[in-house]
N, C-alpha and C positions, 0 to 999 in steps of 0.2 A: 894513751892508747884507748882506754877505757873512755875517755870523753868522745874521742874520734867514732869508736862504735853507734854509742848514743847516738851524735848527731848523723851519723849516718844510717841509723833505724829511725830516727822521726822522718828525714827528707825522702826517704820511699816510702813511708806512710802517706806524708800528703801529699807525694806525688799519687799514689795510688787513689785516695780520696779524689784529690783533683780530676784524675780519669775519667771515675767516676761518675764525679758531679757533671762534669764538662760531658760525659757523652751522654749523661739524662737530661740534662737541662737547655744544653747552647744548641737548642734548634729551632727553627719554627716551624712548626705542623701544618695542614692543610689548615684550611678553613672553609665553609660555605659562604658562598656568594651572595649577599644578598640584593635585594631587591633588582632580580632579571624581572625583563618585559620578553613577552615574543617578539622574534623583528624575521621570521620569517628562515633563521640564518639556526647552525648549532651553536649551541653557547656552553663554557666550557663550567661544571657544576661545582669546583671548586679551583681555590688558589692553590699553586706548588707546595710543596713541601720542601725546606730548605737545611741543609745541614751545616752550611757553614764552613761547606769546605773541607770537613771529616769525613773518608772514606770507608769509613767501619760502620759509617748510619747513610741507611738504605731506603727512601721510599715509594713504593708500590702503590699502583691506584689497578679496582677490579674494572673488568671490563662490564658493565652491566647486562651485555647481551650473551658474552662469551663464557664469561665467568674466571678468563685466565688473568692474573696479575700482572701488571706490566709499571717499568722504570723510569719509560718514558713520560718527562712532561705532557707529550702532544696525546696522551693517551690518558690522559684525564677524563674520568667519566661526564659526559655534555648528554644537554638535550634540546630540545627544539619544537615543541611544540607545550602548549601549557597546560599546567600540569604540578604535580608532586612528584617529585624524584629521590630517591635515595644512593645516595652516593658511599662508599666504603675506602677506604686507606689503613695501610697498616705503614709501622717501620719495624726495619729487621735489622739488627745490630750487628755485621758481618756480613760474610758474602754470600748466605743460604738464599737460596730462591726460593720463595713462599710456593710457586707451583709445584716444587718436590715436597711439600710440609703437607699432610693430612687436613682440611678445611677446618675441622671440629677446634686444629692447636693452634691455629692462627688469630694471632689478637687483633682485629680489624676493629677501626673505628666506625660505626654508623653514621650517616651526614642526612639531613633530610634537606632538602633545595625545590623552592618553588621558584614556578615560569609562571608569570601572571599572564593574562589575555589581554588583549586591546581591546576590543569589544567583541564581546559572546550575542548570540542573537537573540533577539525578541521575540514574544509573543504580541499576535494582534488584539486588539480589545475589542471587548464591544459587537462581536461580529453578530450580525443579525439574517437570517434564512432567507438570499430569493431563489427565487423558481428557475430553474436549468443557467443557474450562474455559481460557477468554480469558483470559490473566493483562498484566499493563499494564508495559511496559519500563520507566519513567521511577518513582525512589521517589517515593508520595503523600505523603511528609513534606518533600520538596525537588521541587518542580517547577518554582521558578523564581520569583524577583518581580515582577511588571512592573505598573506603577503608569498613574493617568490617561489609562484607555481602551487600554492599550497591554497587550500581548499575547505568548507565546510559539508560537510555530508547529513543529510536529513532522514531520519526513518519515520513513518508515523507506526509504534508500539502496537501491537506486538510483530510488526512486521521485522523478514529478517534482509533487506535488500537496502541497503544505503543508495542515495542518491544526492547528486548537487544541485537539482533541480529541490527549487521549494517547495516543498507540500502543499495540498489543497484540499478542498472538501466541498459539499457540495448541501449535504444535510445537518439537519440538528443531529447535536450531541456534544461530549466533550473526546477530543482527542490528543493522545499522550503524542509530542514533537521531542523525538530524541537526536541531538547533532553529536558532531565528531567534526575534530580538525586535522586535515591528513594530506597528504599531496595529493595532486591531480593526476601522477603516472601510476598509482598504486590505489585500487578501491579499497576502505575497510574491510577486513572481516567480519563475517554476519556477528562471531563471538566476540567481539571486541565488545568494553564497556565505554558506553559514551562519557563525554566530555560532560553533557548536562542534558537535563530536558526541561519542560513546561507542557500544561495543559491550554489548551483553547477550546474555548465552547463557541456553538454558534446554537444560536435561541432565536424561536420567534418572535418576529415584533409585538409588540404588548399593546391589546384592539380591545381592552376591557371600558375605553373611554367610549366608543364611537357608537356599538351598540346597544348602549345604554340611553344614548340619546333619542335614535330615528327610532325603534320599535319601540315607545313612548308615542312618542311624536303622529308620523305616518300613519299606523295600522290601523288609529284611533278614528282618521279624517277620511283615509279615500278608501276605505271598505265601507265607510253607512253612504258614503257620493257618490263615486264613480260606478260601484257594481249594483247598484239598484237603475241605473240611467242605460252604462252601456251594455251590460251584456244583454238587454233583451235588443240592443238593435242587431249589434256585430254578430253573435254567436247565429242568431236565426237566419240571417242573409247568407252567411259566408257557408256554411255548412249545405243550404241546400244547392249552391253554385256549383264547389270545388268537388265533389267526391262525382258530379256526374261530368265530369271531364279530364279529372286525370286517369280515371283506371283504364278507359281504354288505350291511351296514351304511354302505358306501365308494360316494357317488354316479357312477352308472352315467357312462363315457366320453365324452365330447361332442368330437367333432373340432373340432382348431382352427379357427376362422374364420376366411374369407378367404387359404387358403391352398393349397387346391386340391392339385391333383398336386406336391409339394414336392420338391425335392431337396437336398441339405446341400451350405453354403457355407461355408469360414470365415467366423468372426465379423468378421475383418477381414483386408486386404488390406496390404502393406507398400506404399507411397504417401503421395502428398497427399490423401486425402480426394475429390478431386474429384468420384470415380464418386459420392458421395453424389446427387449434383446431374443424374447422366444424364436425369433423367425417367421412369426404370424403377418406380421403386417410389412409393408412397405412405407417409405418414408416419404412425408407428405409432399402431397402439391401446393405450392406456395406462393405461386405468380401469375399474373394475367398475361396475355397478349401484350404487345409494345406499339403492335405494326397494324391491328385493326382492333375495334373494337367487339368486345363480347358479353354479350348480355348475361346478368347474375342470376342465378336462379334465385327463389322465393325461398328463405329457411325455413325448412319443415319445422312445426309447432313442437314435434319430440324431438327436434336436436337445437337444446335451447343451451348458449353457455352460460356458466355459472360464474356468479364476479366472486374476485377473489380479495377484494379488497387491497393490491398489491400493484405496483410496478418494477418496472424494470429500465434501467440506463445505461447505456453505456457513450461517456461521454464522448469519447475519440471521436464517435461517428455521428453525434448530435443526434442519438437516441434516447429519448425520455417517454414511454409509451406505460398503457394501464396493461398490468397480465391478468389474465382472463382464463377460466378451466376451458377446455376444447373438449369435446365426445369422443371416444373410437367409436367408426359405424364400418362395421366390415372387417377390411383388411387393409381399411387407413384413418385418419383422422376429420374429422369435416371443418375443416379449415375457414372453406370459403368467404366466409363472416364476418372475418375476420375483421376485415378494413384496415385503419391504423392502429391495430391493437395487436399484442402480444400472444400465443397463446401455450399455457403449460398445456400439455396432450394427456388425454388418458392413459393409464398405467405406468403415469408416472410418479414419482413419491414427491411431496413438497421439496421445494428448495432446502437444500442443509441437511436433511432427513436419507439422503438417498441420490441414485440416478434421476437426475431432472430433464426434459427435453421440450426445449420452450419454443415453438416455430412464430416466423412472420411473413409478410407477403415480401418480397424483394422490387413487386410494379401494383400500384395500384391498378392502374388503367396506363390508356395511351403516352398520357403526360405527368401521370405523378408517379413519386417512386415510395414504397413503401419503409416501412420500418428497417428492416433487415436488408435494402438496398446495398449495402456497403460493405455490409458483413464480409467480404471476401478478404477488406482489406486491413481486417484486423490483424494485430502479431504478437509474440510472445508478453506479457506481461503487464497488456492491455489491459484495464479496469472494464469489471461491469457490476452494477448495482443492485442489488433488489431491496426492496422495501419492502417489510410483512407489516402485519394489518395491527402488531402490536405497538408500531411505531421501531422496529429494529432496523437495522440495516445490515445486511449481507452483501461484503465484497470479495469478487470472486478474480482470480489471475488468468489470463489467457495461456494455454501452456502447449494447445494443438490448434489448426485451421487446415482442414484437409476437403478434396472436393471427392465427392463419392458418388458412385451410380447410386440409382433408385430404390433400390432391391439390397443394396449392399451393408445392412445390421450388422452382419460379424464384423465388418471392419471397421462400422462406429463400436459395436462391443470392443474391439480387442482395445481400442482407443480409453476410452471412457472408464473401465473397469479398471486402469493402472492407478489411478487417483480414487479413491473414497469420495462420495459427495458430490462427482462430478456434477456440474451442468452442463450443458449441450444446446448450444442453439443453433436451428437448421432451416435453410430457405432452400429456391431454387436457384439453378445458374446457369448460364448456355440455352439460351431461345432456341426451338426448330422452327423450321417455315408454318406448319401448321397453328404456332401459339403454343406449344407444351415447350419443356423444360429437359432436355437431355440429362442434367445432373443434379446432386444437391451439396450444398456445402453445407460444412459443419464443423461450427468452432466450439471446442472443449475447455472449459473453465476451471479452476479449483480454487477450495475456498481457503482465503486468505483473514478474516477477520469478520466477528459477529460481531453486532453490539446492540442493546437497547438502549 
């Protein structure tokens, strides 16, 4: 009897051991997948967990977006774009549901799982400055793979507006290209952190070889030959011909319009802009005739404009023009002088600084059409450019384009003053039979990114 006991106290020992052992050991646990590629598809961020066929061991995978635990194999945390993911699993030894258990008591395993790219996109090299030509950051032989609807999105830093269109540029400088891989039904978030960036510069071509040569060369030989020979023939002949035949030929002076008794102002004031908005003036005239021609008046000697060293672009409409200070004379601006050039208006504060309001002609004459021709048909988030005289660049978003009576400032104020910094460009628009201008348009900018 006593023996009988014995072995019947060791065989529920090791069965209990056996338990034991058997439900700590005989399973297989999750694991991390490795080496995924994108393919465009979700992929599942680890293998099941296996029990073996013991119903007392239980395991749960977290949902990564949800945060609830689930049993299900098919609810294996996946991901789909590339990337570093963290994946969690626990096991529960019985039938508790980890979603009634306190987060803090849950023993969850951490899984880290990476999605490699196919290929990420490129920077272009080497990029070198020309003149009113858009050149694209990102190399067109590497821009990235992205499969089954899905997409690469480009911001150029610090901007906050992703796009799938490639970025471009048009000036020196170096510019931060931030992308993101994401589908095509759904835009990024301006917060989202991107997938990666690079810098690209664009530099001018390097002309240290060329004038080293010729003003050597040239300035040496045909200043002691040609200007001791020609200029006493050319300059004596032609001068007394030409000046007694064109002046009468030069249509007769027409004083400015609408400017009365004038007196000179600077072109601008060091400020915010505000004085734009007093109600003093009315908004300029900006345009010629279309349907006959109208002789220019002669610019009076005191309303000279001031260079500012600056331009202004706005690519969309194939405007690249020099901006120029303009006078207030009266109770408008003297424009007329304009030509194909730009002009910032008196009482206005510099670009960046303030209220800016830069007008253009919309018709040169009969057959040309001026800078600000097209201005109508800008739209929201249009680009325009400015160039200061330290070599920076200012780009500005389009964010209004409204057409206004003449007279009508409160309603460019009420516009203008919701944005800080705005700038303001303003032409005319609507010919009458006489040649004047029924309205003016005026598209409002804000500033989107400085740089030197």
């Amino acid at each position: 009897m006593k023996k009988c006991v014995i072995l019947l106290t060791a065989l529920l020992c090791f069965v209990i051991f056996f338990q034991a052992a058997f439900a700590q050991d005989d399973y297989t646990a999750p694991q991390a997948v490795e080496d995924l590629v994108y393919n465009g598809t979700l992929q599942f961020l680890l293998t099941p967990g296996d029990n073996h066929g013991h119903s007392s061991l239980h395991f749960y995978y977290k949902n990564p977006f949800t945060g609830e635990w689930s049993e299900d194999p098919e609810n294996i945390p996946g991901g789909r774009y590339p990337g570093e993911y963290t994946a969690y699993w626990t096991l529960i030894n019985g039938d508790q549901d980890p979603n009634t258990i306190p987060e803090e008591e849950i023993r969850a395993t951490e899984v880290t799982v990476s999605i490699a790219a196919l290929d990420q996109p490129m920077p272009r090299q080497g990029l070198v400055y020309k003149q009113n030509d858009w050149q694209n950051l990102v190399d067109p032989e590497n821009p990235g793979t992205a499969l089954n609807g899905d997409a690469y999105y480009f911001r150029i830093a610090p901007e906050t507006e992703w796009s799938t269109a490639i970025p471009s540029a048009i000036d020196t400088g170096t510019y931060t290209v931030e992308y993101i891989l994401w589908s095509m039904e759904n835009t990024p978030e301006a917060d989202w952190t991107p997938d990666g960036s690079f810098d690209v510069t664009i530099t001018y071509e390097d002309s240290t070889e060329e004038p080293t040569d010729e003003p050597t060369e040239e300035p040496t030989e045909d200043p002691t030959e040609e200007p001791t020979e020609e200029p006493t023939e050319e300059p004596i002949e032609e001068p007394t011909e030409e000046p007694t035949e064109e002046p009468p030929a030069e249509p007769e002076p027409v004083n400015p319009p609408d400017m009365g008794q004038y007196s000179r102002i600077p072109f601008y004031f060091i400020g915010d802009g505000t004085d734009l908005f007093s109600g003093e003036m009315s908004l300029p005239a900006t345009g010629f005739p279309t349907r006959f021609n109208k002789p220019l008046s002669i610019q009076p000697t005191d309303i000279t404009y001031e260079s500012l060293g600056m331009r202004i672009q706005i690519p969309v409409i194939n405007v690249d023009v020099e901006l120029t200070g303009v006078p207030a004379v009266g109770s408008t601006w003297a424009v007329e002088w304009l030509s194909n050039r730009a002009g910032l208006l008196g009482k206005s504060a510099m670009p960046g600084n303030g209220y800016a309001m830069i007008a253009a002609h919309n018709h040169l004459n009969m057959e040309e059409m001026g800078p600000f021709g097209l201005l109508f048909s800008l739209e929201n988030n249009d680009r325009i450019f400015v160039n200061t005289p330290d070599g920076g660049l200012q780009i500005y978003s389009v964010y209004a384009n409204e057409l206004l009576e003449p007279d009508d400032v409160q309603q460019m104020a009420s516009i203008a003053q919701t944005v800080e910094n705005s700038l303001i460009l303003v032409t005319c628009e609507n010919e009458m039979v006489d040649g004047g201008y029924m309205n003016r348009r005026a598209v409002f900018a804000k500033p989107v990114n400085f740089t030197k």
